[in-house]
C-alpha positions in Angstrom: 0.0 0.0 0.0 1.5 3.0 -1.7 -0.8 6.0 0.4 -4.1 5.1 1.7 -6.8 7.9 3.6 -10.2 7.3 4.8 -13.0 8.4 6.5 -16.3 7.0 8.0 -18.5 9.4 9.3 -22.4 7.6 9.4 -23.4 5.2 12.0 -26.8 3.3 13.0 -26.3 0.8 15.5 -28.5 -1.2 17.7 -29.3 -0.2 21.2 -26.9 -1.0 24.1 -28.6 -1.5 27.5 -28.6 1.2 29.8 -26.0 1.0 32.5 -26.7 1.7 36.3 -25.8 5.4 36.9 -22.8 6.3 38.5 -23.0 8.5 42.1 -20.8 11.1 42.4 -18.1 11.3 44.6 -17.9 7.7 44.5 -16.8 6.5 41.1 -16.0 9.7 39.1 -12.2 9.7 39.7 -11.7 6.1 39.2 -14.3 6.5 35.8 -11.4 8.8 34.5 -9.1 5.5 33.7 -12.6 4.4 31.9 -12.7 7.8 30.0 -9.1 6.9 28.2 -9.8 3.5 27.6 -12.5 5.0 25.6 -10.2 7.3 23.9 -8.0 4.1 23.4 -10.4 3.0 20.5 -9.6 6.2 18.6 -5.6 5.8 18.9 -5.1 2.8 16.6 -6.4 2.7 12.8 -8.8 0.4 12.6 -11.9 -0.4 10.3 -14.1 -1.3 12.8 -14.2 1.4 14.8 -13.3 4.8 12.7 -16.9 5.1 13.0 -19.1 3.8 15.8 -21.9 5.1 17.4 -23.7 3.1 20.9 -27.0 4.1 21.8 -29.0 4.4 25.2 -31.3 1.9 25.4 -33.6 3.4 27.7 -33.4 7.4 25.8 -32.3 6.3 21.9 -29.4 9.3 22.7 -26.2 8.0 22.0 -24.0 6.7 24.7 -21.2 6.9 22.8 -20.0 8.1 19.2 -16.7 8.1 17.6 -15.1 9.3 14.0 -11.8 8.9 12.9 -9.6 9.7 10.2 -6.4 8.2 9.0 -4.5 6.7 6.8 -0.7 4.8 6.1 2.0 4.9 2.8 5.4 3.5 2.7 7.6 6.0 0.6 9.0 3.4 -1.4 10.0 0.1 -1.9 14.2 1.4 -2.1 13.3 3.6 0.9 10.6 1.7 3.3 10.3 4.5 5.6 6.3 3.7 6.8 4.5 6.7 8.2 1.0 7.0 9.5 -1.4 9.2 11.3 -4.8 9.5 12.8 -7.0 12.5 13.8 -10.4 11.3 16.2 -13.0 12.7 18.2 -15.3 11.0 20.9 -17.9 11.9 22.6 -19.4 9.6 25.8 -22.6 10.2 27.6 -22.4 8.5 31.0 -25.0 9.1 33.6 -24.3 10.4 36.7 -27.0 11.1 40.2 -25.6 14.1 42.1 -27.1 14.3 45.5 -27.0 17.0 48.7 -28.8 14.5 51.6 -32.4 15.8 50.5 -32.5 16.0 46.6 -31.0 13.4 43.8 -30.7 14.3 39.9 -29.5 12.3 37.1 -26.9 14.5 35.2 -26.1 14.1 31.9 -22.8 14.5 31.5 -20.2 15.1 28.2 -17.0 13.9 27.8 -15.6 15.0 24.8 -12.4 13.3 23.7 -10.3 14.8 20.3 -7.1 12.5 19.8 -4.4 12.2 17.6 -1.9 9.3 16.8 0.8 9.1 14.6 3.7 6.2 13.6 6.9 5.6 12.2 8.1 2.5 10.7 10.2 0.5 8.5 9.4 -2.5 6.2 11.4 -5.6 6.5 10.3 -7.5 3.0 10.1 -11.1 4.2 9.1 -12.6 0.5 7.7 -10.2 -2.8 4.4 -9.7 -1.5 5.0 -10.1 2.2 6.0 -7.4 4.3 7.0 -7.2 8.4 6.7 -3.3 10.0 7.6 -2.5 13.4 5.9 0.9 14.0 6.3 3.2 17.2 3.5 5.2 18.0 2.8 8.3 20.0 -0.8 9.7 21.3 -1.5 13.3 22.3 -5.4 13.9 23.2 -7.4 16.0 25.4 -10.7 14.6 27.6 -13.4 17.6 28.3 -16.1 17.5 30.9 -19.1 19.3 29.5 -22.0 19.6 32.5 -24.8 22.1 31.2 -27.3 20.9 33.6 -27.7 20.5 37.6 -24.8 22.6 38.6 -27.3 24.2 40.8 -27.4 21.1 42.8 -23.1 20.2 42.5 -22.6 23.9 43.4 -23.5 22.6 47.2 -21.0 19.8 46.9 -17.2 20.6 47.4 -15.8 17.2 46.5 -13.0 17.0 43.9 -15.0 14.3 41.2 -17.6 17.1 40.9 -15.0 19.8 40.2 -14.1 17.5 37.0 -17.7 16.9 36.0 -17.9 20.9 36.0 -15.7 21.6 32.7 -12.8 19.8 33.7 -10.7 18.3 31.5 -8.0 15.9 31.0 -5.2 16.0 29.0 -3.0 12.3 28.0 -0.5 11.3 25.9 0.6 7.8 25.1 3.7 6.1 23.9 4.0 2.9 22.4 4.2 0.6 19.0 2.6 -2.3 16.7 3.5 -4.9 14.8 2.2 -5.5 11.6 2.4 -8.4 8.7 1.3 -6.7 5.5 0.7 -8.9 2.3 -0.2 -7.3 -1.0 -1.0 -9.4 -4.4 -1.8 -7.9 -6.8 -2.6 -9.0 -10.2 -4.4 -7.1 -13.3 -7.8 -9.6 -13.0 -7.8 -9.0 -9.1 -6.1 -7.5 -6.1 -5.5 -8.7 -2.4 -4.6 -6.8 0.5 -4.2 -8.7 4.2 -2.9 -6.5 7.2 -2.3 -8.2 10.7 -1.5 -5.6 13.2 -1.2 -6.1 17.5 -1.0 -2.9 19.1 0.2 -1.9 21.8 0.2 2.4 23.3 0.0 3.1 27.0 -2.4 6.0 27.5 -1.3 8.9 30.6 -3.2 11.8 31.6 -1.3 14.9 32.2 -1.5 18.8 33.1 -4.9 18.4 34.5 -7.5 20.7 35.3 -7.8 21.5 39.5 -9.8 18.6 39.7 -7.1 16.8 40.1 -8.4 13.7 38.4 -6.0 11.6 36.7 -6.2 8.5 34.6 -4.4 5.7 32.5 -5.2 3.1 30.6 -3.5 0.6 28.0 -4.5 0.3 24.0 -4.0 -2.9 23.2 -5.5 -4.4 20.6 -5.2 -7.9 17.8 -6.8 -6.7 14.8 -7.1 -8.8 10.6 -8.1 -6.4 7.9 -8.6 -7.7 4.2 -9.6 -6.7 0.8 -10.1 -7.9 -2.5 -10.7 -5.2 -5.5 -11.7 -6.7 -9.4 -13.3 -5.3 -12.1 -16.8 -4.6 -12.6 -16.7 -4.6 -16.9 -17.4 -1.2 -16.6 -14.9 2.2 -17.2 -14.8 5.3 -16.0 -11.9 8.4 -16.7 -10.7 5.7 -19.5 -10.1 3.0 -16.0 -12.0 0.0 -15.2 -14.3 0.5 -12.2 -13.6 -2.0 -9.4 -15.5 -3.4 -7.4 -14.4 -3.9 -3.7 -15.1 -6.4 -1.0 -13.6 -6.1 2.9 -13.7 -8.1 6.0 -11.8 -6.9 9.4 -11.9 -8.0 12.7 -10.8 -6.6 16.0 -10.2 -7.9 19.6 -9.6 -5.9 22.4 -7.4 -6.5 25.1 -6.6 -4.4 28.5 -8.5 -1.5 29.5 -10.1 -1.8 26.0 -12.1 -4.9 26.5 -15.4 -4.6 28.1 -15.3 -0.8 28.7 -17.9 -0.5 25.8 -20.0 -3.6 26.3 -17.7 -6.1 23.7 -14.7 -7.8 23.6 -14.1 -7.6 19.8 -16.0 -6.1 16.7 -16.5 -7.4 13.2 -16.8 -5.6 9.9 -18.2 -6.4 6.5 -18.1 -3.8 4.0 -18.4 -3.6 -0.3 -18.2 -0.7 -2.5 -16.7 0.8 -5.4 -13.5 2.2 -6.6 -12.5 4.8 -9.3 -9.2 4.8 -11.1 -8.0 8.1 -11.7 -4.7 7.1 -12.3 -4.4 7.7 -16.1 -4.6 12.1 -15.2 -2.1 14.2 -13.5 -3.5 14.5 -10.1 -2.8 13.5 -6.8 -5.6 10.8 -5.9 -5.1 7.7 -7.8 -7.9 6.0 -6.7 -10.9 6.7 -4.9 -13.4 3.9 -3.3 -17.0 4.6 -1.6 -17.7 1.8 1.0 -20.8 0.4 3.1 -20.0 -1.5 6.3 -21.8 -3.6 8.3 -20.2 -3.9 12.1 -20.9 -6.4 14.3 -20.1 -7.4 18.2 -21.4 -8.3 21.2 -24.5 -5.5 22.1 -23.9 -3.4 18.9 -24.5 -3.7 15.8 -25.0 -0.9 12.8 -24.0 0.6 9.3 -21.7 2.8 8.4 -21.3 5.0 5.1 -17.6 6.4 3.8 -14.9 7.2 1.6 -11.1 6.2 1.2 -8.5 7.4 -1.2 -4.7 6.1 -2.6 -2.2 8.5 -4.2 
């Protein structure tokens, strides 16, 4: 894979049953580990979660919802420098009961989470089509607490969790690397692509607000991503139209597992590419996909784009 970028933004999952709320001053500091496992989904690329959205069962509003964008090249085959990068944003709904002795009041509380990731590697060509890439990866992100109802009733509590819940926000950083196997094939009736990646980035909160909440949590995660591209008979810009078929897998491991409900998603997408190859611009190729994602409590759609150069 020469230069890949992509971008799922549409999401229509299944409901996830509502959780029991949380009390605060109880489990709000110890929920900020819980907060970057969440952001730990949006630090490594992966299909099956670039876009994912987990509703409330009991209100339809969603629980949690996640985007990504990102993409991987290797310069060149003479020079296998491998670089990559993501950009994400998060947003989790948890619910939380605030109360002075007398009065209780679910708050809806926002945690919004906006992440990036980058990595360096190297390819190590173990046959033609076969390639092994250590990558190191770095994390930078920042966790905001958005709370735009009952502060009347946290303005009578003093304790430190409710401080956070009250615009506080978190900032992390994580440090850490993947192994990947990469194995292209390509040929002019079809193409095949197979990545294997394990990840692994420990996630660290740092520079606080005065809540003095802090938090950690490991990314770790096993995931298989495929594709096979072919020819429809048709042309377009003096190209054949392709069409494309994908399956991916992910399984989560550490703080990742569980935190959302599921152990491991599952993604089935088809779509079609363009070949724009023949002109002098920068995209070569450019493919609109439809996923289906699947895993334990969630399920949905999801609607993107990707481009090569």
């Amino acid at each position: 894979m020469l230069g890949a970028l992509s971008c799922l933004t549409v999401a229509a999952p299944a409901a996830l049953a509502q959780t029991t709320p949380l009390r605060v001053g109880t489990d709000v500091r110890s929920h900020a580990n819980s907060v970057l496992a969440i952001m730990s989904y949006t630090t490594v690329p992966d299909v099956t979660t670039s876009s994912l959205s987990i509703n409330n069962g009991s209100t339809g509003n969603p629980g949690f919802w996640q985007t990504q964008l990102g993409g991987g090249f290797t310069i060149s085959r003479s020079f296998p420098l491998y670089l990559e990068g993501t950009l994400a944003y998060s947003r989790y709904d948890p619910t939380f009961i605030a109360s002075d002795g007398s009065e209780s009041r679910a708050l809806p509380v926002r945690w919004n989470t906006l992440s990036t990731t980058v990595g360096v590697g190297w390819d190590f060509r173990l046959a033609d089509e076969l390639v092994l890439r250590p990558i190191l990866n770095g994390s930078l992100g920042r966790v905001v607490s958005d709370l735009r109802v009952g502060e009347t009733l946290l303005d009578r509590a003093t304790d430190l969790d409710t401080q956070f819940l009250k615009n506080g926000a978190l900032n992390a950083y994580g440090l850490g690397g993947s192994l990947m196997l990469d194995f292209e094939h390509y040929r002019e009736a079809y193409e095949i692509d197979v990545e294997l990646r394990l990840t692994n980035i420990h996630l660290r909160s740092f520079g606080s607000s005065s809540a003095g909440v802090q938090g950690n949590a490991n990314a770790q995660q096993l995931s298989l991503w495929s594709r096979w591209r072919a020819p429809t008979g048709l042309r377009a810009l003096d190209r054949p139209v392709r069409y494309v078929l994908e399956a991916a897998y992910s399984q989560y491991f550490g703080d990742s597992a569980g935190v959302l409900g599921f152990n491991n998603l599952t993604s089935l997408g088809v779509g079609l590419e363009l070949d724009s190859s023949k002109y002098p611009v920068v995209v070569t190729r450019t493919r609109l996909m439809a996923r289906y994602v699947f895993g334990r409590n969630v399920q949905g759609v999801s609607f993107g784009f990707a481009m090569s150069f």
